[in-house]
Z-matrix of the N, CA and C atoms (Angstrom, degrees):
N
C 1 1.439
C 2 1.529 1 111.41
N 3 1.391 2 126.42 1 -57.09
C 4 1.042 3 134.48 2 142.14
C 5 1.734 4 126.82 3 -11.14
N 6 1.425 5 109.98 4 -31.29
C 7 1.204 6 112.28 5 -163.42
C 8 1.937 7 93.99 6 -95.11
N 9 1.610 8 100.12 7 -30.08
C 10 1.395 9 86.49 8 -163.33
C 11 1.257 10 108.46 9 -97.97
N 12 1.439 11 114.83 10 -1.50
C 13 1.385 12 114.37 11 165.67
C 14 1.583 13 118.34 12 -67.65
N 15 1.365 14 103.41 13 -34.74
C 16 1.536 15 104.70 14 -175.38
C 17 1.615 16 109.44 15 -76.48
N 18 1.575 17 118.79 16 -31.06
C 19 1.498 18 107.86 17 171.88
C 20 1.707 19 101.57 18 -76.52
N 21 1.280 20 137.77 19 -33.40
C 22 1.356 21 112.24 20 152.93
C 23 1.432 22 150.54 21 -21.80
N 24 1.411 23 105.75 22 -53.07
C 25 1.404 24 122.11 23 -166.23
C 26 1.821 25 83.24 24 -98.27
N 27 1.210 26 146.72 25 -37.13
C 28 1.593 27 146.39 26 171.33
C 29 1.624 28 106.42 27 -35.85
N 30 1.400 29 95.86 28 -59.40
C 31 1.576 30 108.19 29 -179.17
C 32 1.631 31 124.64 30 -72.34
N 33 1.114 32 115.00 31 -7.46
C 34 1.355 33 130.32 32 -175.48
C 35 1.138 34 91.63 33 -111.71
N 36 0.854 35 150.10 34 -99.66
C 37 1.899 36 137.58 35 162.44
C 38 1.479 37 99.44 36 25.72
N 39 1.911 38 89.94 37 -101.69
C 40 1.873 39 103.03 38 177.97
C 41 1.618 40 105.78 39 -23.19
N 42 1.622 41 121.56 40 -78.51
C 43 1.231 42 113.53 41 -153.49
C 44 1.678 43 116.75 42 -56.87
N 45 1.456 44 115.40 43 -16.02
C 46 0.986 45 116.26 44 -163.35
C 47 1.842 46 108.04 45 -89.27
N 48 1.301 47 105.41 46 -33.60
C 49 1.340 48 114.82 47 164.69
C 50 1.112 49 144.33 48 -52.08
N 51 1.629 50 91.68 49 -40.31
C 52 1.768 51 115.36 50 -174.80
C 53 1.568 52 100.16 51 -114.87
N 54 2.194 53 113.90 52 39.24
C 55 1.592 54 93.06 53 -169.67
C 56 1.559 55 93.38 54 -104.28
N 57 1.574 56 123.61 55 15.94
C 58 1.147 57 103.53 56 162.46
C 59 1.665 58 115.10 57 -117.11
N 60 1.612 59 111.83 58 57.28
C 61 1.717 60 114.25 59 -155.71
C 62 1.731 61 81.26 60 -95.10
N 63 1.501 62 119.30 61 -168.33
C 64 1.652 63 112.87 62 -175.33
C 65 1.797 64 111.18 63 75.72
N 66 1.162 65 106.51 64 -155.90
C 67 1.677 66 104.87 65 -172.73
C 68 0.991 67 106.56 66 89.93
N 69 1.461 68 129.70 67 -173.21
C 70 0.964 69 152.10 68 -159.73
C 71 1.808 70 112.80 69 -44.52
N 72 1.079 71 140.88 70 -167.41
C 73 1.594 72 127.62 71 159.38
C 74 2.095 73 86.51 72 -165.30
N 75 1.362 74 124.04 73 156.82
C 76 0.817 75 130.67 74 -129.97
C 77 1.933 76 93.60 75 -95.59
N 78 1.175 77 129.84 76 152.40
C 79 1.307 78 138.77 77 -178.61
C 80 2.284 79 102.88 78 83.24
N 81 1.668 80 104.41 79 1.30
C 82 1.140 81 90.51 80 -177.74
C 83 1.331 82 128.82 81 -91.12
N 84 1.266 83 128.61 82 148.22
C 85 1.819 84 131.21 83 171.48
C 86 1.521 85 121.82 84 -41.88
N 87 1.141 86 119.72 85 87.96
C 88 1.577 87 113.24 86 174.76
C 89 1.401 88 120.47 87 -82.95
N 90 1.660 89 97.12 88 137.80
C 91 1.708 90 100.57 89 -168.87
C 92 1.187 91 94.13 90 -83.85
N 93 1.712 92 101.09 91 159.71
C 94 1.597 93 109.98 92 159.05
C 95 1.121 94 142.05 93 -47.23
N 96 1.184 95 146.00 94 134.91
C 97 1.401 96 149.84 95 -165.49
C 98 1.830 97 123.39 96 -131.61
N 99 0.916 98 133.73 97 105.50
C 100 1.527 99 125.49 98 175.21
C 101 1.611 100 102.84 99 -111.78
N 102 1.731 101 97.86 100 141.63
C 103 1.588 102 117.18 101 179.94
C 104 1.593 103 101.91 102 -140.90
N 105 0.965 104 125.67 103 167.49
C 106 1.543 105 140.47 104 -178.94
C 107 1.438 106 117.95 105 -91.91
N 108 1.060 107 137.46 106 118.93
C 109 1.268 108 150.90 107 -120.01
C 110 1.624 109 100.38 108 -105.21
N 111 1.034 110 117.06 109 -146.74
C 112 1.910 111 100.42 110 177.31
C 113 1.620 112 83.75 111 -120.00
N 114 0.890 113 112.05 112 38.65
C 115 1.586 114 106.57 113 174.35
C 116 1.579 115 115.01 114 -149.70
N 117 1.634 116 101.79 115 24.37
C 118 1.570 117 92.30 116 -156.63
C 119 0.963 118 151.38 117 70.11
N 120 1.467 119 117.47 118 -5.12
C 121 1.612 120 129.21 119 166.80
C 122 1.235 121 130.35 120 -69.64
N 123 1.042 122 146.08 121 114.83
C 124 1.338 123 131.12 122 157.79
C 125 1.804 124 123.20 123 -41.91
N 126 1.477 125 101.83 124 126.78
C 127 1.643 126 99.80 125 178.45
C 128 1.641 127 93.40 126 -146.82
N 129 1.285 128 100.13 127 130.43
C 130 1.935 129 129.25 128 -176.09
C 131 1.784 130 92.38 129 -104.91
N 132 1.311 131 88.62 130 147.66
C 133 1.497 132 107.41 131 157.88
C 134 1.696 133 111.83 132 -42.00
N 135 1.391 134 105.08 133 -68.60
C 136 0.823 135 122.73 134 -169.18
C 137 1.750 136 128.12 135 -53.97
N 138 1.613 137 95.20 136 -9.29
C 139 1.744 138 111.23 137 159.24
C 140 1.572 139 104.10 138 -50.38
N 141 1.224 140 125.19 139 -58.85
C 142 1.271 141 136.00 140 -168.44
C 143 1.881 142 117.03 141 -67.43
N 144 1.581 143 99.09 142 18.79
C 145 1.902 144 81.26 143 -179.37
C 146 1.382 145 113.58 144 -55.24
N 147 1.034 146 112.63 145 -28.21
C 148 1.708 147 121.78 146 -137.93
C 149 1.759 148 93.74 147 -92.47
N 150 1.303 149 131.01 148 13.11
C 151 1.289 150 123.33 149 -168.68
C 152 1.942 151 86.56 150 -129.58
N 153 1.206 152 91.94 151 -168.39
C 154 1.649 153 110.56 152 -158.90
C 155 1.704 154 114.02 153 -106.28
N 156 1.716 155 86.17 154 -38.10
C 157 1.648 156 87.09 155 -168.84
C 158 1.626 157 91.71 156 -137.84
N 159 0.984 158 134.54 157 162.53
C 160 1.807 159 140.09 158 141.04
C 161 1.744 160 104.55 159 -116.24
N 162 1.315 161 114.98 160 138.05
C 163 1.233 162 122.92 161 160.13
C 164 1.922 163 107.84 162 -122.47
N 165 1.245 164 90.85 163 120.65
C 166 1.786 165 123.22 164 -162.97
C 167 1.862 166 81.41 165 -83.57
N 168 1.494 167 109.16 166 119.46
C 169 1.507 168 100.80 167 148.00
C 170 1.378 169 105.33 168 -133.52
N 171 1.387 170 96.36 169 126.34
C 172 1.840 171 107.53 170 153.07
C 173 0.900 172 126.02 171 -57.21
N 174 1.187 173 137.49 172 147.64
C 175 1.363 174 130.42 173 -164.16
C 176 1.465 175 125.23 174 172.27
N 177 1.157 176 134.37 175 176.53
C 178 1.713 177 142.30 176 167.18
C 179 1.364 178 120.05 177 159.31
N 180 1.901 179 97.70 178 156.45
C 181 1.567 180 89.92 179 -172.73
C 182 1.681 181 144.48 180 -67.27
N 183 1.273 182 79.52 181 17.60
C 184 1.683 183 80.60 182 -166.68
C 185 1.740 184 121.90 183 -99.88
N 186 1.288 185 92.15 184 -17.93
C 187 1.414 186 108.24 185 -164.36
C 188 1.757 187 120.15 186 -80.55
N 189 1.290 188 128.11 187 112.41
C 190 1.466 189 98.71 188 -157.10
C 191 1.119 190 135.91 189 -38.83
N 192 1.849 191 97.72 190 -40.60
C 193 1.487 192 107.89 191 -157.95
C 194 1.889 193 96.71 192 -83.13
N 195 0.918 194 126.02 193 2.59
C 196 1.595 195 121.65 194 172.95
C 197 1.136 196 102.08 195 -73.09
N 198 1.842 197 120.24 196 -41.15
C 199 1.497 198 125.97 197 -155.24
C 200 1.522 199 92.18 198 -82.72
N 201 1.322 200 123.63 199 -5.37
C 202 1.641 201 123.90 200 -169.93
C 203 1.026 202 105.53 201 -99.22
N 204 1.195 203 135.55 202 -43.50
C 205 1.139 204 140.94 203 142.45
C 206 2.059 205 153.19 204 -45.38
N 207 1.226 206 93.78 205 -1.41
C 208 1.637 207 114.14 206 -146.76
C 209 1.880 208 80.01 207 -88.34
N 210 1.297 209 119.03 208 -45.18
C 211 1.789 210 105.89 209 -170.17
C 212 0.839 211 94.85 210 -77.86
N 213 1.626 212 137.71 211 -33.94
C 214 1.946 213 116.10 212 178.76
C 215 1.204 214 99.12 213 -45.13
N 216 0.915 215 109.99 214 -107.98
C 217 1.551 216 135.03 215 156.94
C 218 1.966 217 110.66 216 24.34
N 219 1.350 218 99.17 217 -51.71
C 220 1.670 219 98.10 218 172.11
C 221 1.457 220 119.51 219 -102.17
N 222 0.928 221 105.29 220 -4.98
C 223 1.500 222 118.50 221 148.51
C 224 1.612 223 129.66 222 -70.72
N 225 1.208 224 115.77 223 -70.62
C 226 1.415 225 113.22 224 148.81
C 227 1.346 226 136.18 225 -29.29
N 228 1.439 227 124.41 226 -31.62
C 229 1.500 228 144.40 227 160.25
C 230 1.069 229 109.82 228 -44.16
N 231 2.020 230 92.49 229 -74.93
C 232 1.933 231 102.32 230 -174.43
C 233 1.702 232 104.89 231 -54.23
N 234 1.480 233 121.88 232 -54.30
C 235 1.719 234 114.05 233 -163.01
C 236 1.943 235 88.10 234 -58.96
N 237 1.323 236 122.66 235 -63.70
C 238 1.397 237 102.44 236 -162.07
C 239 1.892 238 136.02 237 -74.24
N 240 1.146 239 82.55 238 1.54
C 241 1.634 240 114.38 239 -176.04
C 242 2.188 241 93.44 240 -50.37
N 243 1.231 242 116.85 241 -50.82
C 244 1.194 243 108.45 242 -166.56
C 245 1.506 244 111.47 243 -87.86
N 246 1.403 245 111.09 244 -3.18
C 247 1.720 246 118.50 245 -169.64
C 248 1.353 247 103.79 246 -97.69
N 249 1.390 248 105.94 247 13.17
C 250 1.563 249 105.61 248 179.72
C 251 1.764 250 119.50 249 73.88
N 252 1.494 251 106.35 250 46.91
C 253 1.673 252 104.20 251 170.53
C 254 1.383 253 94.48 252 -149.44
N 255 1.577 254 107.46 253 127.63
C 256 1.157 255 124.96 254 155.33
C 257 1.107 256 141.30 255 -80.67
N 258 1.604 257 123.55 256 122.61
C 259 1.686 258 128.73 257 -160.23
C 260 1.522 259 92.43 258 -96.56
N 261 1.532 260 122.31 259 138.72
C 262 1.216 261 147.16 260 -176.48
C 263 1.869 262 115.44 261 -126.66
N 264 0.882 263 140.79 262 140.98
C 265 1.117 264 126.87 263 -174.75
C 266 1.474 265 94.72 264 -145.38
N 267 1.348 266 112.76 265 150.23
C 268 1.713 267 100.08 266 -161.92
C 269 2.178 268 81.35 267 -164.27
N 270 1.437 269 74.62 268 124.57
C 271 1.845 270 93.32 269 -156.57
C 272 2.064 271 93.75 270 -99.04
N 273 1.040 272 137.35 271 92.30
C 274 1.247 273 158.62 272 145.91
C 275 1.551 274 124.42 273 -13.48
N 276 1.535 275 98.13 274 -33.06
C 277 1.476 276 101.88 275 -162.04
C 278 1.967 277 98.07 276 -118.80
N 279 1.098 278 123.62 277 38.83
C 280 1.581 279 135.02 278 -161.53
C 281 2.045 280 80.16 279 -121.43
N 282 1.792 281 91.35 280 116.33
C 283 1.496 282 134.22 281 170.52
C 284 1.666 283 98.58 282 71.46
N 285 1.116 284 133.93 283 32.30
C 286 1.215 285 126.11 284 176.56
C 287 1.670 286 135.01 285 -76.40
N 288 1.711 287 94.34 286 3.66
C 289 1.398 288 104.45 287 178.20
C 290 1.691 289 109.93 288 136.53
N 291 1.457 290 119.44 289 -155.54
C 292 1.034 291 117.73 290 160.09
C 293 1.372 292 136.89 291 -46.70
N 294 1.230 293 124.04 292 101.02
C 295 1.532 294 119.78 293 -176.40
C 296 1.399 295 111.70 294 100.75
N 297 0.922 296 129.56 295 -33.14
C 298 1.252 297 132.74 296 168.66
C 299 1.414 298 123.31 297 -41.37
N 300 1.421 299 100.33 298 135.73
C 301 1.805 300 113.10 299 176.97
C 302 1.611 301 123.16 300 -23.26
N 303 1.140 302 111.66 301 171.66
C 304 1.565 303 104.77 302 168.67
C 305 1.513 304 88.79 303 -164.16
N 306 1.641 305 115.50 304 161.29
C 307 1.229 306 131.29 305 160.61
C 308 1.567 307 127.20 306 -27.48
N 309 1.419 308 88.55 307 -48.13
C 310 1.842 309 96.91 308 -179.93
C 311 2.007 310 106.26 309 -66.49
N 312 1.181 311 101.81 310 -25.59
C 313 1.317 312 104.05 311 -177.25
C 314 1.240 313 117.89 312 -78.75
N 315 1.712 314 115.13 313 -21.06
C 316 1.494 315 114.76 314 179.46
C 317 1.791 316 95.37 315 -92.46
N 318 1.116 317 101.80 316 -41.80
C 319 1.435 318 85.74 317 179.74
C 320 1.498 319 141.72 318 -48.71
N 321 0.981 320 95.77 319 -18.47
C 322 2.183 321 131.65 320 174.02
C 323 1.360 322 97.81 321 -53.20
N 324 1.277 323 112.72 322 -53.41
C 325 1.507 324 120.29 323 179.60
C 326 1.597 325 127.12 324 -47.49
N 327 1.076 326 86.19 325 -49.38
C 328 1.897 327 95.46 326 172.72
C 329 1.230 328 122.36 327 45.80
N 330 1.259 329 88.21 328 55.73
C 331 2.299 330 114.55 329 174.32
C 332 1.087 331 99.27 330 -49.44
N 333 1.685 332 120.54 331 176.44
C 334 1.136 333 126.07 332 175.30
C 335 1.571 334 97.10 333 -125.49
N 336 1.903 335 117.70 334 7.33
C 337 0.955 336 118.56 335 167.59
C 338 1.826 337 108.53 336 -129.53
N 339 1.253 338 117.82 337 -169.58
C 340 1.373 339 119.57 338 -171.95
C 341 1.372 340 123.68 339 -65.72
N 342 1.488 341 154.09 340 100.28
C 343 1.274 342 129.59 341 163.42
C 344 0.981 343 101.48 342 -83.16
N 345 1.502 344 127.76 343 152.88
C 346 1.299 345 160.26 344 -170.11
C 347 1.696 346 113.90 345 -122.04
N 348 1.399 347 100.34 346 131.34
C 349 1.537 348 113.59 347 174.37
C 350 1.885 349 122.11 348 -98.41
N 351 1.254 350 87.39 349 83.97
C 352 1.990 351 79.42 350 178.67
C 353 1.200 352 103.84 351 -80.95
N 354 0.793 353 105.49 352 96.60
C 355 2.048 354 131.15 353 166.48
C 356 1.382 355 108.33 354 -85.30
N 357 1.409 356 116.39 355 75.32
C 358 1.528 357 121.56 356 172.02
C 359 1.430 358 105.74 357 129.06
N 360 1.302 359 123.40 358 -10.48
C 361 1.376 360 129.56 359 153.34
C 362 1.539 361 117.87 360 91.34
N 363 1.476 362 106.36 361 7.27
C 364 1.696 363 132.14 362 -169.70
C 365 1.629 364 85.33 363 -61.58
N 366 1.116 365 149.76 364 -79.86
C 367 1.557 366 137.80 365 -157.82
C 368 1.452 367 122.09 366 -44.49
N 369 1.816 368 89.89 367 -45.85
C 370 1.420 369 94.34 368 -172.81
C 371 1.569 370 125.31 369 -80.77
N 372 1.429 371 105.60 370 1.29
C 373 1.883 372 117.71 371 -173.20
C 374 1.413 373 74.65 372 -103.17
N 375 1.631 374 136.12 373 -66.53
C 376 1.587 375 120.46 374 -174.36
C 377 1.792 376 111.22 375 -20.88
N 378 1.608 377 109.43 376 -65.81
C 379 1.301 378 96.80 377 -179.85
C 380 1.656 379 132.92 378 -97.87
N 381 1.231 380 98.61 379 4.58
C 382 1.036 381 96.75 380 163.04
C 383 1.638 382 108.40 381 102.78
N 384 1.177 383 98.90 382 19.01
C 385 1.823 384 107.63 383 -167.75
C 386 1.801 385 108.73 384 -56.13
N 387 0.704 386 135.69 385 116.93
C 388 1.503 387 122.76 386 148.48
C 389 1.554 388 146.16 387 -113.04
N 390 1.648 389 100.19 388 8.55
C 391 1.556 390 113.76 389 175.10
C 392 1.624 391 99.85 390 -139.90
N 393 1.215 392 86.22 391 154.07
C 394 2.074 393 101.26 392 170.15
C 395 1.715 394 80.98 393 -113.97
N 396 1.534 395 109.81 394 140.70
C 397 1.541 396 118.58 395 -29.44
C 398 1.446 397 120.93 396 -81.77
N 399 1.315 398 137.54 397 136.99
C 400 0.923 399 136.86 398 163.56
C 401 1.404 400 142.64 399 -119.09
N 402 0.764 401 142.25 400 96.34
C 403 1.791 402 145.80 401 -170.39
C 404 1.405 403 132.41 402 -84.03
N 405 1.580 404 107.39 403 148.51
C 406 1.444 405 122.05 404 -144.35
C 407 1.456 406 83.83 405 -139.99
N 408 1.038 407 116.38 406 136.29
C 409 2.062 408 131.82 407 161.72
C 410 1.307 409 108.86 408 -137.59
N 411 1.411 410 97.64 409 117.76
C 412 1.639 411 121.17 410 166.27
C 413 1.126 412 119.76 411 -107.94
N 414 1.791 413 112.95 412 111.77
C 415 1.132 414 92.66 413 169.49
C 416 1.605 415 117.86 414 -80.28
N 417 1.778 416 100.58 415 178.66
C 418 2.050 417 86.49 416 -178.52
C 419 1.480 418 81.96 417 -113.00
N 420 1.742 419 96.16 418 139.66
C 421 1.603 420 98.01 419 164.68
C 422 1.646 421 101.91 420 -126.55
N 423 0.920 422 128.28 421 107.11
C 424 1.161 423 155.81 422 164.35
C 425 1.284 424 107.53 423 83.34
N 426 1.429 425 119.89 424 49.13
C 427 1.414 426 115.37 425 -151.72
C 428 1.638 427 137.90 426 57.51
N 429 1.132 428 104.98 427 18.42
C 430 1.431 429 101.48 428 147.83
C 431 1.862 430 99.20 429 -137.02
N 432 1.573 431 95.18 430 147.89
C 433 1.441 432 103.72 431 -174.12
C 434 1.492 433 113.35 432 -111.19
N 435 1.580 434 89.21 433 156.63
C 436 1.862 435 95.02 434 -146.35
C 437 1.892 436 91.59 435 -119.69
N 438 1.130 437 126.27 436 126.36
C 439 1.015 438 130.77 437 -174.61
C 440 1.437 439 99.37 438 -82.93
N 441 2.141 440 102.96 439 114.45
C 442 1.425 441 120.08 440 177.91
C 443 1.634 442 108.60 441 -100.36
N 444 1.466 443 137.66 442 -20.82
C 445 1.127 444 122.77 443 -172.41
C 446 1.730 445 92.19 444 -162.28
N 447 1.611 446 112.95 445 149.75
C 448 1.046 447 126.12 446 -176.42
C 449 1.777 448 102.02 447 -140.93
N 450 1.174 449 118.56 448 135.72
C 451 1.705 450 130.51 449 177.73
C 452 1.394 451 127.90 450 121.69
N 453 1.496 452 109.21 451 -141.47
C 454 1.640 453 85.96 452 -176.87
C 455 1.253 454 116.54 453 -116.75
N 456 1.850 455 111.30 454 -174.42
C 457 1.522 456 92.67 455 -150.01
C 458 1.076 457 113.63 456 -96.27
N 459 1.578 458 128.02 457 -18.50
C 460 1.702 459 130.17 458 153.84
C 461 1.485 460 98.34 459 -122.71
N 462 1.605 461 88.75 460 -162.13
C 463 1.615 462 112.34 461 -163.39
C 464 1.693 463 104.13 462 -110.91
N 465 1.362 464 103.37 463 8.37
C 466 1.682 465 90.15 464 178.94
C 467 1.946 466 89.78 465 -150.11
N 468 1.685 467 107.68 466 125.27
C 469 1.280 468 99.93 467 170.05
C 470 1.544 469 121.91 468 -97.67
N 471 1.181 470 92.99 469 -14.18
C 472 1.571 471 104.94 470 -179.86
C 473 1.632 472 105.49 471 -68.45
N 474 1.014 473 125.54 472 -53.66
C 475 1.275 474 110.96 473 -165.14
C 476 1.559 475 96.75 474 -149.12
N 477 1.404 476 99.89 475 139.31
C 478 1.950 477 127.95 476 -172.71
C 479 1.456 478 98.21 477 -57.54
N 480 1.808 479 111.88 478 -58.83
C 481 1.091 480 108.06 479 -144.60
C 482 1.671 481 108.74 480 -90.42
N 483 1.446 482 109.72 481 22.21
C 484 1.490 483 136.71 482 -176.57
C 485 1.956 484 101.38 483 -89.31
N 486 1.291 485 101.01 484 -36.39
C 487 1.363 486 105.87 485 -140.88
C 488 1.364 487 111.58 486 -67.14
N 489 1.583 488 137.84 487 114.95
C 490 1.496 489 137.14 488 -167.04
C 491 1.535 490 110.34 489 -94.75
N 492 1.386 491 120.33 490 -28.84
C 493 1.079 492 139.33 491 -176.03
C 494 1.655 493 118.86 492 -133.94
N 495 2.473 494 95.73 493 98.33
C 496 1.207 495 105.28 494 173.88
C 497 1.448 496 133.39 495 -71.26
N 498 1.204 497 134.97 496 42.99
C 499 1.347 498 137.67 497 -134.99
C 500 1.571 499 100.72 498 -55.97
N 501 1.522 500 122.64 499 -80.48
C 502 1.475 501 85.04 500 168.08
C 503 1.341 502 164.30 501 -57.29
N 504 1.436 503 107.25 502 -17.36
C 505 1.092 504 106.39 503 158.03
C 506 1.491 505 136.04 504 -24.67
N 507 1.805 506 91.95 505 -87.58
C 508 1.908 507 119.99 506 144.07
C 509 1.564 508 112.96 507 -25.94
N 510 1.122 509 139.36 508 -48.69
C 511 1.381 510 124.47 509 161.95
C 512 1.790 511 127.62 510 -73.57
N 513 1.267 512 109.06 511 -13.14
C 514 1.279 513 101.33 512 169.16
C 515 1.747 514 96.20 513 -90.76
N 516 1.121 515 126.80 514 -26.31
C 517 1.798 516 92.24 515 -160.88
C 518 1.841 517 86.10 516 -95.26
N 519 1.526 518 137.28 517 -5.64
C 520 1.206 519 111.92 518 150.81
C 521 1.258 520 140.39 519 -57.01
N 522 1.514 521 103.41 520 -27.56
C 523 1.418 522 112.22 521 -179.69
C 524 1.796 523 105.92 522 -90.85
N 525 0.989 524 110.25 523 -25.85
C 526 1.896 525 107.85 524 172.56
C 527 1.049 526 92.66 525 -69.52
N 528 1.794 527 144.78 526 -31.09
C 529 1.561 528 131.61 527 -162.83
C 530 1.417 529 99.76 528 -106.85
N 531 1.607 530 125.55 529 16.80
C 532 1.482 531 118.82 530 176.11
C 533 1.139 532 118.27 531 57.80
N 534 1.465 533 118.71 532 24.14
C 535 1.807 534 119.69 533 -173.57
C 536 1.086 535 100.35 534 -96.97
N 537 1.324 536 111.48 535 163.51
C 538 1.666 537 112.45 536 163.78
C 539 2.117 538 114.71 537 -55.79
N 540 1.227 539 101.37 538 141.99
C 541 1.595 540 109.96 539 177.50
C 542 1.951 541 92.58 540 -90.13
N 543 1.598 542 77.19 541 113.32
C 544 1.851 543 96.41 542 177.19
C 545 1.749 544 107.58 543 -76.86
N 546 1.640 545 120.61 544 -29.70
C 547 1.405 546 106.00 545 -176.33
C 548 1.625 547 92.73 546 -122.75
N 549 1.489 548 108.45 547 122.37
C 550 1.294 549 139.99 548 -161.21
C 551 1.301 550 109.33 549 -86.25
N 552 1.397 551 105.41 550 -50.17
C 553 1.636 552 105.54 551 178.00
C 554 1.691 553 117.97 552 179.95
N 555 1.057 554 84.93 553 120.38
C 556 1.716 555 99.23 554 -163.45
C 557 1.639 556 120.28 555 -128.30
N 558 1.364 557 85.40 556 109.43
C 559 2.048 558 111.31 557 171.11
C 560 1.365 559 95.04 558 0.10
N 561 1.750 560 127.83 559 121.40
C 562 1.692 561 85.81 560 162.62
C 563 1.677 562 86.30 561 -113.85
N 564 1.341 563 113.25 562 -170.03
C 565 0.842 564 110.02 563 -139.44
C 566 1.776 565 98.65 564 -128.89
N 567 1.352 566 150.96 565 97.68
C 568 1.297 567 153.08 566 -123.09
C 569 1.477 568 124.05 567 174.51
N 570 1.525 569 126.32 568 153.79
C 571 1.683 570 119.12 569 119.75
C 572 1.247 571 128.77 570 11.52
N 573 1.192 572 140.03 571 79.91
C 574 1.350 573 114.56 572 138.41
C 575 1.440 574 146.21 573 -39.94
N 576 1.977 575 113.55 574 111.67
C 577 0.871 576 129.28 575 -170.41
C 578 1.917 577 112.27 576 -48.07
N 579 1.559 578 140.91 577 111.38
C 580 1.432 579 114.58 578 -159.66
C 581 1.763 580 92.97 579 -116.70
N 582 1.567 581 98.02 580 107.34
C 583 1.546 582 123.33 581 178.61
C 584 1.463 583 94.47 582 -44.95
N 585 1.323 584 117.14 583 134.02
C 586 1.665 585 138.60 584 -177.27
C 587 1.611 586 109.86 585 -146.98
């Protein structure tokens, strides 16, 4: 009995972990989306026609590898901020229960771009998110944006000055140079997002 309780609660685990796996798949049309900003604002995809690229990160403060990640990440913003790509950060784990994030907590942050509150987790099952941090690049083609790369953003989270392989990087200035995106989709490496 013992035995089948524990593959019970195994499988409910798994399914529950991996219940937002699927989403998007790569060259596809992503619909518009609006979430509330860390300030209460409403912000849509569709704020962003007028730019070139959006890079979608999942994300939040709690998770190590987000916190390992958070100066790439705002670094990359500031250098690509003028080349026409907008950094988005869209926090997954905001009202999820005990302990869980809140507005005042994203607001602490004080981006110079949008964090986003998925309060109910509708964005992140849209694409299919399942780790903080994780990243999404759309390019916009004529105003509607076409999902060019999905995963993570290098090959080493532990340490920057490790890192051999910039994957996003390399996918944003392919997609600012209209080339083909050479790394398609890559493990990233994180948090598990926990569906609530």
């Amino acid at each position: 009995m013992k035995y089948l309780a524990s593959i019970a609660a195994a499988t409910f685990l798994s399914v529950n972990a991996f219940a937002q796996s699927g989403g998007y798949a790569l060259g596809d049309k992503v619909a518009d989306f609006s979430l509330k900003d860390s300030h209460n604002q409403p912000v849509s995809l569709s704020d962003f026609a007028n730019t070139k690229t959006v890079a979608l990160v999942f994300t939040n403060n709690q998770c190590p590898y987000a916190k390992l990640y958070e100066n790439r990440l705002v670094d990359l913003a500031n250098s690509y901020g003028s080349k026409g790509v907008q950094f988005v950060f869209i926090n997954p784990g905001v009202g999820s229960g005990d302990g869980s994030e809140t507005l005042a907590d994203m607001a602490a942050k004080n981006y110079s771009f949008p964090y986003l509150a998925d309060e109910g987790q509708k964005v992140s099952r849209q694409f299919g998110a399942t780790k903080t941090p994780e990243v999404y690049v759309l390019q916009n083609n004529n105003g509607a944006f076409v999902l060019k790369y999905k995963g993570a953003i290098d090959d080493n989270p532990q340490l920057e000055s490790g890192v051999k392989n910039f994957y996003l990087k390399n996918v944003l200035d392919e997609v600012l140079a209209n080339k083909t995106v050479t790394a398609l989709n890559k493990r990233p490496t994180g948090c598990l997002i926990k569906a609530y």
